[in-house]
Each structure stands twice: as C-alpha cells, then as structure tokens.
C-alpha positions in Angstrom: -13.7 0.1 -25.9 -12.3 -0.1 -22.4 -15.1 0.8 -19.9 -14.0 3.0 -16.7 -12.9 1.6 -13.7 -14.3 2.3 -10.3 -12.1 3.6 -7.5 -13.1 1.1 -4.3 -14.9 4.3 -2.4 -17.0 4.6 -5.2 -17.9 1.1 -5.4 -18.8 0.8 -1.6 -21.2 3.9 -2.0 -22.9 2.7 -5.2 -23.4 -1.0 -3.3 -25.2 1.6 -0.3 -27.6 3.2 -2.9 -28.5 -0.1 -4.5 -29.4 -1.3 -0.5 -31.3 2.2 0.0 -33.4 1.7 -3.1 -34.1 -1.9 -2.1 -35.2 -0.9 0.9 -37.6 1.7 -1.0 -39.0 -0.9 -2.9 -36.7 -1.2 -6.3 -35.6 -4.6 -7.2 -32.3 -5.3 -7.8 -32.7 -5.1 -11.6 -34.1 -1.7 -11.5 -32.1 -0.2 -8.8 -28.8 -1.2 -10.6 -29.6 0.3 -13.8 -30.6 3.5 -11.7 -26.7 3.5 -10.4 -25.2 2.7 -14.0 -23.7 -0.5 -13.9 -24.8 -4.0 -15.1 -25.9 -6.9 -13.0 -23.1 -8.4 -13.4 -20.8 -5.8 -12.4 -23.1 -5.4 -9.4 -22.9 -8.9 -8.3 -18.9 -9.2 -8.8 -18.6 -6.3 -6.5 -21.3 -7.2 -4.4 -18.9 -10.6 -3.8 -16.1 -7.8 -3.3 -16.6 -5.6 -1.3 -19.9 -6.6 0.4 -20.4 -5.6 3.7 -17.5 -3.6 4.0 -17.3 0.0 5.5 -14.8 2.9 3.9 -12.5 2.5 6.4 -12.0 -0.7 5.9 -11.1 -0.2 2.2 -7.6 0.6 3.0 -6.6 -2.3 4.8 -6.2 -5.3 1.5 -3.9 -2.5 0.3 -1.7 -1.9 3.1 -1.6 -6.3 3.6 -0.6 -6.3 0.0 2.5 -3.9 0.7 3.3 -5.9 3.4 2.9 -9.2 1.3 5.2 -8.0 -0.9 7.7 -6.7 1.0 7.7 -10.3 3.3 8.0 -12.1 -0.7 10.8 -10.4 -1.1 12.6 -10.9 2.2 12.1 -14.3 1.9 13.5 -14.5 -1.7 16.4 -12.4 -0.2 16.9 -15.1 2.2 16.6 -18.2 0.2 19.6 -16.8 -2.2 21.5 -16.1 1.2 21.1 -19.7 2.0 21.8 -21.5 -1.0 24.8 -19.3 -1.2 25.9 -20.6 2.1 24.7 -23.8 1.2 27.7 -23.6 -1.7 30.0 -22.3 0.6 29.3 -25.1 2.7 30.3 -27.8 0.3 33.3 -26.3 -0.8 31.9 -24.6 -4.0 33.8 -21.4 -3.7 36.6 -19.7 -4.8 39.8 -19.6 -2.6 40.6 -16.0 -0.8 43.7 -13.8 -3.1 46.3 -13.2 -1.2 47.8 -10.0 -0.3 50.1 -9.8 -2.7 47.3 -10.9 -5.6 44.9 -8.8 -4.5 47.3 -5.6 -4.8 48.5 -6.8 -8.2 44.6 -6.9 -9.6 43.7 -3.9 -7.8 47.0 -2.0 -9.6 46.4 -3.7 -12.8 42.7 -1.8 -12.8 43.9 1.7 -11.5 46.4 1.4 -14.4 43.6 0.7 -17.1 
C-alpha cells in the first residue's frame, strides 16, 4: 500500500517540530514518532530539505522549469545544426522549379 506523500511545506514544518522537541529535550527517536514518520523518512528529508526556509522551497522548481526549457533549446539547436551540417555537404534535395512546383501544387488541389 502506497503511503502518502508529503507536499515540501509540510516537510520543512515537520523538520521545525522535530528541532523544537529536540530542543525540549526529545530525542530524535521519540520526537519523530511524535510527528508520524519513520527515521528513515526523517533522515532522507533531513538530507533534503535541511536548513531550508519556505521561501526557498520554490526556487529547485522554478530551476527545474528553466532546466527544461534550456534541454530543449539545445536539442532544438543540435537538429538545426546537423541539418546544416547536411546541407553543407551536399546532402539535400535540389530546389523544384517554377514550373514543377506549380504542377505538384495542381496535382494536390486536383485530388
């Protein structure tokens, strides 16, 4: 059974409560179990999102949008360069004439 999945926010705040009852006294055992995760859970997001403030949760999305959108400019650009590449060597098909072109273009408006 799937177990549910924290939203980031929710995270940082339950990391703050385990620091509050560690400063009261709890040890980390006892003041992840009062939060409702396991210790492992609280270590992985401990590694996380440690020491980061709410504010700060927003800004690994927003450079993942960017990364994204700079992957796919670049794979834009890579085809636009080996096309040219081809181009460049010769690899391409010779221009229709005039009189071709208007005898394909007639040959599909009559289909």
């Amino acid at each position: 059974m799937a177990g549910k999945r924290e939203k980031a926010e929710e995270i940082v705040s339950k990391l703050r409560q385990v620091e509050v009852l560690q400063g009261q006294g709890a040890t980390i055992a006892e003041a992840v179990r009062r939060i409702g995760v396991r210790q492992q859970t609280f270590y992985r997001w401990r590694k996380l999102y440690g020491g980061m403030q709410r504010s700060q949760l927003t800004r690994p999305k927003e450079l993942e949008k960017e990364n994204q959108r700079l992957r796919r400019a670049v794979s834009v650009l890579t085809l636009d360069k080996l096309i040219l590449t081809e181009a460049a060597k010769g690899n391409f098909i010779r221009p229709l004439s005039s009189d071709q072109w208007r005898t394909m273009v007639s040959s599909f408006a009559s289909s």
